[in-house]
C-alpha positions in Angstrom: 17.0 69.8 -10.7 20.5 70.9 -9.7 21.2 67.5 -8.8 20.4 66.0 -12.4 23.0 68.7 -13.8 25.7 68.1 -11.1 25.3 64.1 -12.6 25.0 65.0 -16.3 28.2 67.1 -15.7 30.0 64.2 -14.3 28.4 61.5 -16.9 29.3 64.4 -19.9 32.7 64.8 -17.9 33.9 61.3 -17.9 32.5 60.7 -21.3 34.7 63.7 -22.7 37.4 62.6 -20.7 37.5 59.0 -22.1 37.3 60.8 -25.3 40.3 62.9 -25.3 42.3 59.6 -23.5 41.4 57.9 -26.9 42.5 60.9 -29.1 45.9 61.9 -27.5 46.8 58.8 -25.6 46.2 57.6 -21.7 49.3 59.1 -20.9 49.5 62.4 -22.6 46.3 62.9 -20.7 47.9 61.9 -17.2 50.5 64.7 -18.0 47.7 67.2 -18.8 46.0 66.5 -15.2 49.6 66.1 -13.4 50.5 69.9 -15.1 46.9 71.1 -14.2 47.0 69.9 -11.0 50.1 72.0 -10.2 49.0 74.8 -12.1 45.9 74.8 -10.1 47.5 74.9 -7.0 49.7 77.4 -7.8 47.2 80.3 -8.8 45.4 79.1 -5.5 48.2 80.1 -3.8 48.5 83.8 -5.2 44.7 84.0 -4.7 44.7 82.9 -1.0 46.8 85.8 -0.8 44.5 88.3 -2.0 41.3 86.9 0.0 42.6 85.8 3.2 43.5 89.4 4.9 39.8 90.3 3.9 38.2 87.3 4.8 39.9 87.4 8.5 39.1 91.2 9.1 35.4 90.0 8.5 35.4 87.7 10.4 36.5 89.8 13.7 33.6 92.0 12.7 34.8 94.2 10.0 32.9 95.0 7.3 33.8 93.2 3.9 33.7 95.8 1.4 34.3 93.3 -2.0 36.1 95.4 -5.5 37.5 94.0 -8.6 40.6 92.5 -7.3 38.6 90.6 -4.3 36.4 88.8 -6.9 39.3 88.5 -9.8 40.8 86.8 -6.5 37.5 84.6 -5.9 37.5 83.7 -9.5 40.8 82.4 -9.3 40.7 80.5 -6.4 37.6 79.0 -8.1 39.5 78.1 -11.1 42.3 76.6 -9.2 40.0 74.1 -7.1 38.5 73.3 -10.9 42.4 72.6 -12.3 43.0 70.6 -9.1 40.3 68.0 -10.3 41.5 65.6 -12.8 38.9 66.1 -15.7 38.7 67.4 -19.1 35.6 70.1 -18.7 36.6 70.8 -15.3 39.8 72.2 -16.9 37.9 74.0 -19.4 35.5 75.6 -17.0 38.6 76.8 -15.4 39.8 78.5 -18.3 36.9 80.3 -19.3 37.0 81.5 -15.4 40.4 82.8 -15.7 39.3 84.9 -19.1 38.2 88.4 -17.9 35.0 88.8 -19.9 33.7 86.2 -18.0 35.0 87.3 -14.7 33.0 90.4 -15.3 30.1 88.7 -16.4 29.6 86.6 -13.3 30.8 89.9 -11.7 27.8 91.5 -11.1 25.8 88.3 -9.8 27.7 87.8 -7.3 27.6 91.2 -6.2 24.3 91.3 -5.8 24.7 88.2 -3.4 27.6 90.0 -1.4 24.9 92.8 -1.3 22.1 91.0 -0.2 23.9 88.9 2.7 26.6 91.2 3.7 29.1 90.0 6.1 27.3 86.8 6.6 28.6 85.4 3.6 32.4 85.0 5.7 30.6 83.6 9.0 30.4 80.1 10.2 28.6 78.5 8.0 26.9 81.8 6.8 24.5 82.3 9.7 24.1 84.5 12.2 26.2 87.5 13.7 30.5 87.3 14.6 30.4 84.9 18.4 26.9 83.1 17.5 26.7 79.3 17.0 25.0 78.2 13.3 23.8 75.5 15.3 22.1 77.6 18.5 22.6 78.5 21.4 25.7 79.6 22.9 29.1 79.2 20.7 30.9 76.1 21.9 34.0 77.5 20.7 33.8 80.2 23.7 35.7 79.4 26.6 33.5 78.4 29.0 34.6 77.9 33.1 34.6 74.6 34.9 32.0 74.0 37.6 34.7 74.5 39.8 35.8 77.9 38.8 32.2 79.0 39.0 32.0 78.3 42.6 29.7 75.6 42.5 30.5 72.6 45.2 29.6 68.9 44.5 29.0 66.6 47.8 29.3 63.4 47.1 31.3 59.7 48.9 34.1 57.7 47.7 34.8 54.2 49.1 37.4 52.0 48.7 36.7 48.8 46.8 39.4 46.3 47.0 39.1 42.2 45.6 38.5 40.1 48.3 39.2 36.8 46.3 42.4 35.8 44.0 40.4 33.0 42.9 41.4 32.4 38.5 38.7 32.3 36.2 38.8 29.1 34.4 36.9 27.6 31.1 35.6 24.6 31.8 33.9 24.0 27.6 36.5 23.2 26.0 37.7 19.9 28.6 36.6 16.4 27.2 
């Protein structure tokens, strides 16, 4: 089901997009994406600000304790991946995420999912504890030792192989 509204959005997005390229001209509407695309970038720049100190002191461990600027920030950085992207209702979808009322209307859902997974949401891929692998097993990001350092000892024998012959290869297929 999710899948048949991600491709009505993008059939309804191009469609709209098309439509305001007729109404205010091709290039009017290459200025609007050029200007959104910077605009974008810029108020995911003062959002990286306000998430990245939390989102690295969870990840050593720390507990993420999310409040109103940590979400306003969330929001934002949301909005300014949505600016990035060259499209007509992408922009607008930004917008309304920028407006306050709807930042505390989407508030409180994502609250509860903060709540519910904790400081899982900031892990690898969202599973398992700080140090474990999504995938498994040990992390492979660990530094592990070489056989070598562990002690173990490999027996094995090298020989020297040297060409006996400096014969040429020739091609004899393509001689008439």
């Amino acid at each position: 089901m999710s899948f048949l509204l991600i491709i009505g959005f993008i059939i309804a997005d191009v469609y709209a997009s098309v439509q305001m390229g007729k109404t205010v001209g091709g290039w009017m509407l290459l200025l609007w994406f050029v200007m959104a695309f910077f605009v974008g970038r810029s108020i995911m720049r003062t959002a990286a600000k306000d998430i990245t100190p939390q989102l690295q002191a969870a990840q050593t461990g720390a507990n993420l304790e999310p409040n109103k600027q940590f979400f306003a920030a969330i929001f934002q950085s949301l909005a300014g991946i949505l600016l990035i992207l060259p499209s007509v209702l992408t922009d607008v979808v930004a917008v309304l995420l920028l407006l306050p009322p709807i930042q505390k209307m989407l508030q409180g859902g994502l609250q509860k999912a903060f709540a519910a997974r904790g400081n899982k949401f900031v892990m690898m891929g969202g599973f398992g504890q700080a140090g474990q692998s999504p995938f498994g097993g040990q992390n492979p990001f660990q530094y592990k030792k070489s056989p070598f350092e562990q002690g173990d000892v490999f027996e094995g024998e090298a020989t020297d192989v040297t060409p006996t012959s400096n014969a040429r290869i020739t091609d004899n297929r393509h001689k008439e």
